[in-house]
C-alpha positions, 0 to 999 in steps of 0.5 A: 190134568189137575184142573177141575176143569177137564174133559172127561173122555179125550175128544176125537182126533180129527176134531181139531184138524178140519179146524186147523185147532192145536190139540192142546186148544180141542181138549180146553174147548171140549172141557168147557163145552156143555149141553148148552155149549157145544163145541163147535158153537164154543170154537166158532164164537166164543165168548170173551170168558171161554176164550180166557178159561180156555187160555188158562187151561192150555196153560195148565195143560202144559204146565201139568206136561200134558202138552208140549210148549212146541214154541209156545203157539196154539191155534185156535184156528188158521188166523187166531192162536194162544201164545204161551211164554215160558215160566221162570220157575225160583227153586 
């Protein structure tokens, strides 16, 4: 992970899943989080800035390889996901 946005330790695994939360979306959510922003309070109302970073670093994550596109969706939750397309690249 190239940004300077990025968790320092890997959340735990089971985080995301009792969320139903794509891997890719718990470690954005755990690089944004604070003393003052917990995870969880991030995963259950973020704001309209976390939900853009968060966004941007998913896509970064998997331009990077950290993550695999897998068709493009990452939940946030059960009812809410990104969806990424793939980028054309010009050699």
């Amino acid at each position: 992970m190239r940004n300077a946005i990025c968790s320092t330790f890997a959340p735990p695994s089971e985080w995301g899943l009792s969320r139903h939360t794509h891997p890719a979306v718990v470690q954005a959510i755990f690089a944004l989080s604070s003393e003052e922003r917990a995870p969880e309070a991030i995963c259950n109302m973020p704001t309209a800035d976390e939900w853009r970073k968060a966004g941007e670093l998913v896509a970064e994550y998997v331009d990077d390889g950290d993550f695999a596109i897998d068709g493009g969706r990452f939940a946030w939750n059960s009812f809410v996901s990104f969806r990424l397309r793939p980028i054309r690249r010009e050699h």
